[in-house]
N, C-alpha and C positions, 0 to 999 in steps of 0.2 A: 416278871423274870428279872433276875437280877447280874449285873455285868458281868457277873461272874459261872454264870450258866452257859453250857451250851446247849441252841438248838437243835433239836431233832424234828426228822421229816422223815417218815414210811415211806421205802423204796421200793415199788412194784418190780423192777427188774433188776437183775443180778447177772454180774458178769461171770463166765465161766470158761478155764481153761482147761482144754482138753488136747490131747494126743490121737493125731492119724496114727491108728494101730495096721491098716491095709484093709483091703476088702471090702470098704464102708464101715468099719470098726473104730470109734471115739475113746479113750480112754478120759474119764474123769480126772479133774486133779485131787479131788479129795481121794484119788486111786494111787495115785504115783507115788516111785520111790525118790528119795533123795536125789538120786541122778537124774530122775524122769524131773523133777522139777527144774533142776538147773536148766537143763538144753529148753523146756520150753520158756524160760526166764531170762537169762542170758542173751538171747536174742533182741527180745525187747531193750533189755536195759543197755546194751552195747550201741543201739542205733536211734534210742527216745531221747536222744537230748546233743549239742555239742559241747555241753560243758565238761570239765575233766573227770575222769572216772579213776575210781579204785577198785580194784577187785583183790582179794583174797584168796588163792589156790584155784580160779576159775576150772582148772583140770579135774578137784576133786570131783567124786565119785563119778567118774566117767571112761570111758575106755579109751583108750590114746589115740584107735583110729577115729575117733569122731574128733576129740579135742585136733587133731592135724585139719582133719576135713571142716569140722563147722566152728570152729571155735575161731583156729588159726585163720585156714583160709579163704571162710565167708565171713567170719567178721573182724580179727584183729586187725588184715591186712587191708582190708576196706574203711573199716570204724577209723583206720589210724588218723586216715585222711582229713577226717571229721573233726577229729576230737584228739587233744591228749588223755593218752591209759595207761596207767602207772597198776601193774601187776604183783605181788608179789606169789612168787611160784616155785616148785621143786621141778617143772616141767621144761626139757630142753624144748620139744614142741612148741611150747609158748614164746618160751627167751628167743631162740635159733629161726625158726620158722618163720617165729612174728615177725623177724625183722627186727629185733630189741635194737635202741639207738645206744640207751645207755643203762647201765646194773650195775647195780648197786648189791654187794655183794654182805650178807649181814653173817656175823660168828657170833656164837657164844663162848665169853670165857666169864667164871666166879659169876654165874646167873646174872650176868650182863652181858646184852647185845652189844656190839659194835659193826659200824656199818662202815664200809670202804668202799672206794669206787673201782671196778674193776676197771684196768687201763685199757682192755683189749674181750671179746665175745669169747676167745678162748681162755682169761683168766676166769670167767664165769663158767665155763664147761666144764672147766674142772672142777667145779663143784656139783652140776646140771648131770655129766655125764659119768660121773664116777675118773674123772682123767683120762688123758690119754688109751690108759690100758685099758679102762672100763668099755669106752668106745671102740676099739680095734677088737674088743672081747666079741663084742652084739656085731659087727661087721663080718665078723668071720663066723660068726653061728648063722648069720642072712648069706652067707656065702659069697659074699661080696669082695672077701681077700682071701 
């Protein structure tokens, strides 16, 4: 073999991830949709290491009650403690909820980003929430004003 070869070795077992569907019901990953893989993936990778993490849209293709409940509040708010996680998200759930310390607020002008620091959670809301109005908009369709 030459130094430039990699070894191979026949693996009699194989790992396999699956989803509690209820009832005694498994779902295969070679089964899952896009979203079904994040939630069972995200977990792992949120809590298998303390080195810092990046994530990309962690909210994509997922419904916003599970991104509050298992994203937010079983793992960003726990993970935080662990580890630095530098998110980048369209999710107020994520920024608000997580706890964000600090955001980083990026625009496009002439197909360039530029990136600024928001001073304050609410200069970033107003981008997260659609502004002020956008927010009092959804508070008063929850009935809440």
């Amino acid at each position: 073999m030459s130094s430039f070869e990699a070894a191979t070795a026949p693996i009699d077992d194989l790992a396999e991830v699956q989803l509690d569907q209820g009832d005694d019901e498994w779902k295969s990953s070679r089964e899952f949709s896009h979203g079904e893989r994040v939630t069972a993936v995200l977990p792992i990778v949120m809590f298998e290491s303390t080195r810092p993490l990046i994530i990309d849209q962690p909210e994509d293709d997922l419904d916003n009650q599970y991104v509050y409940d298992r994203v937010v509040q079983k793992g960003i708010l726990v993970a935080k403690h662990l580890r630095q996680m530098i998110f980048a998200t369209h999710s107020a759930n994520v920024a608000v909820n997580g706890a964000s310390e600090h955001q980083l607020v990026v625009r496009k002008a002439q197909k360039k980003g530029h990136v600024t620091l928001a001073k304050t959670l609410e200069d970033a809301l107003k981008l997260l929430e659609g502004g002020k109005d956008g927010l009092l908009a959804r508070l008063r369709a929850y009935g809440l004003l």
